[in-house]
C-alpha positions, 0 to 999 in steps of 0.5 A, spaced: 557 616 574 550 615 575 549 616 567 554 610 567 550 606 571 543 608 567 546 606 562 549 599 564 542 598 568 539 599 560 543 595 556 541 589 562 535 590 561 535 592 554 538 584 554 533 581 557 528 581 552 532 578 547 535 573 550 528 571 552 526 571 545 532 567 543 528 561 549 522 563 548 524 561 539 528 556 541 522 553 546 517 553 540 522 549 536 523 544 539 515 544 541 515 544 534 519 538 532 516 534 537 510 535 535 511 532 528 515 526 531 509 525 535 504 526 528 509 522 525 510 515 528 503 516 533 503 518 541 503 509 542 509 509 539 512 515 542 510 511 549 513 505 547 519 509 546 519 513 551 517 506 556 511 508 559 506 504 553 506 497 552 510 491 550 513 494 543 514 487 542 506 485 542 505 491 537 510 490 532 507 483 530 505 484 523 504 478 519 506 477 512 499 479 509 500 473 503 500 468 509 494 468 511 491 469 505 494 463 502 491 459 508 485 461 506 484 460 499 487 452 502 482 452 506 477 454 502 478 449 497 478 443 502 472 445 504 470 445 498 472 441 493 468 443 487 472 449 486 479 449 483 485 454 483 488 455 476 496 459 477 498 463 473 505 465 472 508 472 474 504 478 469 509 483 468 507 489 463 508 496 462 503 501 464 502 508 463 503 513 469 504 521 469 509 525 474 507 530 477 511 536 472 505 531 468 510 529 464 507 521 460 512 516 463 512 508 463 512 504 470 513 496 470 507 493 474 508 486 477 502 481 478 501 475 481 494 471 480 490 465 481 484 463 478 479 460 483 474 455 478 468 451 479 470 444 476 463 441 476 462 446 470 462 443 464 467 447 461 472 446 467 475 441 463 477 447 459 480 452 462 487 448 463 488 449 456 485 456 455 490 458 460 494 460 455 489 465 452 487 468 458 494 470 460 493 474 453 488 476 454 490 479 462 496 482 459 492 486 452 487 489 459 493 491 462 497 494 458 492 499 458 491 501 464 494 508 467 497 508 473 491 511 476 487 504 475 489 501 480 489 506 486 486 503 493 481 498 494 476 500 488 481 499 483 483 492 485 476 490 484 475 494 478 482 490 476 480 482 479 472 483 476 475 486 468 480 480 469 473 475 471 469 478 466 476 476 460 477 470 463 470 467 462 470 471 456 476 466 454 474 459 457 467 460 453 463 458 460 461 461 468 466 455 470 471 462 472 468 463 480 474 468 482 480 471 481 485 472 487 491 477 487 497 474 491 502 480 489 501 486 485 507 491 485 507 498 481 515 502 480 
């Protein structure tokens, strides 16, 4: 009988240690996957979930970007009447993008801009009947962009600065101060 109860002392003991790994697996899993949430959403976020930050209602009040800009452009061009802005219709063209297999394919992109102008120049008065050639013009440059053109801050100011550059080509004059972008939406 005493090699039965060695035996049975043997397998609970023998047990332990895999049942210890199976908490211990399961342990780092969950720290784990908790540690991704957190990487993902951010430890104020977590907080406010869990209810131990802020109010998630002061955090969350993200305001339309379009807004304020479009109260900035008004307030610039009241505060300074020589300068004008000139609309232009929506821009869409097709621009050339690369998959990740590097495979060549076409995305639309979408634009919305302004042209901010001095209207004491003395080609001012031109530019509402040159719009038709600058808006050519625009989408000539457009189209042969890639997709990589226009990635973040610096490819925005490559874009607005060669659009100035053809629109003062165009109009024949400095009256072109600056282009504004209100919408730009690369599929």
């Amino acid at each position: 009988m005493s090699e039965a109860n060695a035996k049975l002392a043997g397998k609970a003991s023998g047990a332990r240690p895999g049942r210890l790994r199976l908490i211990l697996l399961v342990f780092l899993s969950v720290l784990a996957l908790g540690g991704g949430l957190i990487a993902a959403v951010g430890p104020a976020r977590i907080l406010e979930l869990a209810g131990l930050g802020g109010d998630a209602a002061e955090t969350e009040t993200i305001s339309d970007p379009a807004e304020p800009a479009a109260e900035e452009v008004r307030a610039a061009l009241a505060a300074d009447p020589a300068h004008m802005a000139l609309p232009f219709e929506e821009i869409i063209v097709n621009i050339t993008a690369t998959t990740a297999s590097g495979r060549q394919t076409s995305r639309f992109l979408k634009l919305d801009l302004a042209l901010i102008y001095d209207s004491t120049a003395p080609d001012a008065a031109r530019l509402p009947e040159r719009q038709i050639y600058m808006r050519d013009s625009f989408q000539d440059y457009l189209r042969t962009l890639d997709e990589r053109d226009l990635r973040g801050s610096l490819g925005l100011s490559e874009l607005k600065s060669e659009l100035l550059r053809r629109a003062r080509a165009v109009s024949g004059g400095e009256a072109p101060r600056e282009i504004l972008v209100s919408d730009m939406i690369v599929q």
